[in-house]
Wavefront OBJ file of the C-alpha trace (Angstrom):
o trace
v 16.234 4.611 -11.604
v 12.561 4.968 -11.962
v 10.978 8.300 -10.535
v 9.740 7.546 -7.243
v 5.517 8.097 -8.131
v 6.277 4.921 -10.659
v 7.948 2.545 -7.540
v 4.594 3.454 -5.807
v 1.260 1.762 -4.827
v -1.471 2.414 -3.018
v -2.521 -0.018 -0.478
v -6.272 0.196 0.749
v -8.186 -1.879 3.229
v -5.116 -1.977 5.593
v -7.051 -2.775 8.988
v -7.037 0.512 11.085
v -7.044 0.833 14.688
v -5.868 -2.778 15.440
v -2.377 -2.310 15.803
v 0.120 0.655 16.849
v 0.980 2.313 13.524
v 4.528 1.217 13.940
v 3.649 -2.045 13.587
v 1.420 -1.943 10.903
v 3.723 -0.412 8.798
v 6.087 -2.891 9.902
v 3.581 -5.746 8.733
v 3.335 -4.415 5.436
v 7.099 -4.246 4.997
v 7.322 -7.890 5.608
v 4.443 -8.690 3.212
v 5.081 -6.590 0.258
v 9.116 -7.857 0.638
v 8.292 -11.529 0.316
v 8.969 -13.142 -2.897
v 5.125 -15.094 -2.689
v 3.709 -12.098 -2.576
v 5.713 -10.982 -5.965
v 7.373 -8.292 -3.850
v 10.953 -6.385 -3.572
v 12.747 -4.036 -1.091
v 10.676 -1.881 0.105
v 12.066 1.454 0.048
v 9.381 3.384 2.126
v 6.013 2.698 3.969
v 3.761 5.613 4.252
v 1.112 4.918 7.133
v -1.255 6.333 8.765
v -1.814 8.868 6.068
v -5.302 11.238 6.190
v -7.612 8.334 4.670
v -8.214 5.458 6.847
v -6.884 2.196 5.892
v -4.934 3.375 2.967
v -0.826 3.321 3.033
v 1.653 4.278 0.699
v 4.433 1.784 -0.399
v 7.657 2.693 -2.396
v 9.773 -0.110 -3.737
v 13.280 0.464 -4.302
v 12.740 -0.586 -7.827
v 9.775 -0.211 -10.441
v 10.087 -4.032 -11.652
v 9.215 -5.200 -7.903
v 5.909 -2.164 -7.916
v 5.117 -3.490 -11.497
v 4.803 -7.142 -10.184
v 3.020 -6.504 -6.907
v 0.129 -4.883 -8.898
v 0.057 -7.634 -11.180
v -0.761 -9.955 -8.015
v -4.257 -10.910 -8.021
v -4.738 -10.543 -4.549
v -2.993 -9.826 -1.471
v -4.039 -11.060 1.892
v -2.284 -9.349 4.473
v -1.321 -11.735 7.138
v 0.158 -11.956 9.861
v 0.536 -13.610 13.860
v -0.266 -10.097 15.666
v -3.506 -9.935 13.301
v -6.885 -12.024 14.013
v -7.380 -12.939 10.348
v -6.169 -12.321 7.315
v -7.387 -8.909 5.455
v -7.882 -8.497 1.846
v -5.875 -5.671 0.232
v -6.628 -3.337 -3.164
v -3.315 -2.530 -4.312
v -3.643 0.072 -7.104
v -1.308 2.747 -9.019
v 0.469 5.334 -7.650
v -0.383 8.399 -9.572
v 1.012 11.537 -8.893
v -1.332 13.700 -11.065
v -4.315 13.264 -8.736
v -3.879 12.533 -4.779
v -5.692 9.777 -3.645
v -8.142 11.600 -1.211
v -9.208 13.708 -4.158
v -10.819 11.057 -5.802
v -13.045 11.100 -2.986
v -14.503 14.899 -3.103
v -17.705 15.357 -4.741
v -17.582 18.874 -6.882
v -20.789 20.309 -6.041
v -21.501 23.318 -8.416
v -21.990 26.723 -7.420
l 1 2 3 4 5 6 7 8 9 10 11 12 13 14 15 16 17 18 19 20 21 22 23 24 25 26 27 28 29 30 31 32 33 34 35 36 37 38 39 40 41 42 43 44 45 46 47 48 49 50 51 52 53 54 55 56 57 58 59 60 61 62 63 64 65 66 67 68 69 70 71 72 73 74 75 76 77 78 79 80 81 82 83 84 85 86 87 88 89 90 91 92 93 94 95 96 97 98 99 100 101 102 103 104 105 106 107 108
């Protein structure tokens, strides 16, 4: 079984604020399960995490990761939602966290 940085993605532009967290990361079970959306079991859902809009999802196998970033895009949908959202799904990379990419190294 594949380590579990390579079964994960990185979801960004998940709409914040709309919905109870719960339920978000409910809604992005369903979506990244369904075979149209060249998903797999979905192992874990991380969300809220410390950057807005981003989540963390783990698929119980790499194959099903592999395929979802293959997708070319995602539109997160669903009936508790006003309109669809459009979704970045990237790597998972365990060397750098996410919200590091974001610093700016000033120098001293």
């Amino acid at each position: 079984r594949a380590s579990k940085s390579a079964r994960t993605v990185v979801i960004t532009g998940v709409p914040d604020g709309l919905l109870h967290d719960d339920i978000m990361a409910d809604i992005l079970v369903i979506h990244f399960q369904m075979a149209k959306n060249n998903g797999g079991d979905v192992e874990e859902v991380v969300f809220p995490t410390r950057e807005k809009g981003v989540a963390y999802v783990t698929f119980e196998d790499q194959e099903a990761a592999e395929r979802v970033l293959k997708k070319e895009e995602h539109q997160l949908e669903d009936k508790r939602l006003s309109r669809p959202y459009l979704l970045t799904v990237t790597r998972y990379s365990g060397k750098v966290s996410p919200f590091l990419m974001y610093l700016v190294v000033l120098p001293v």
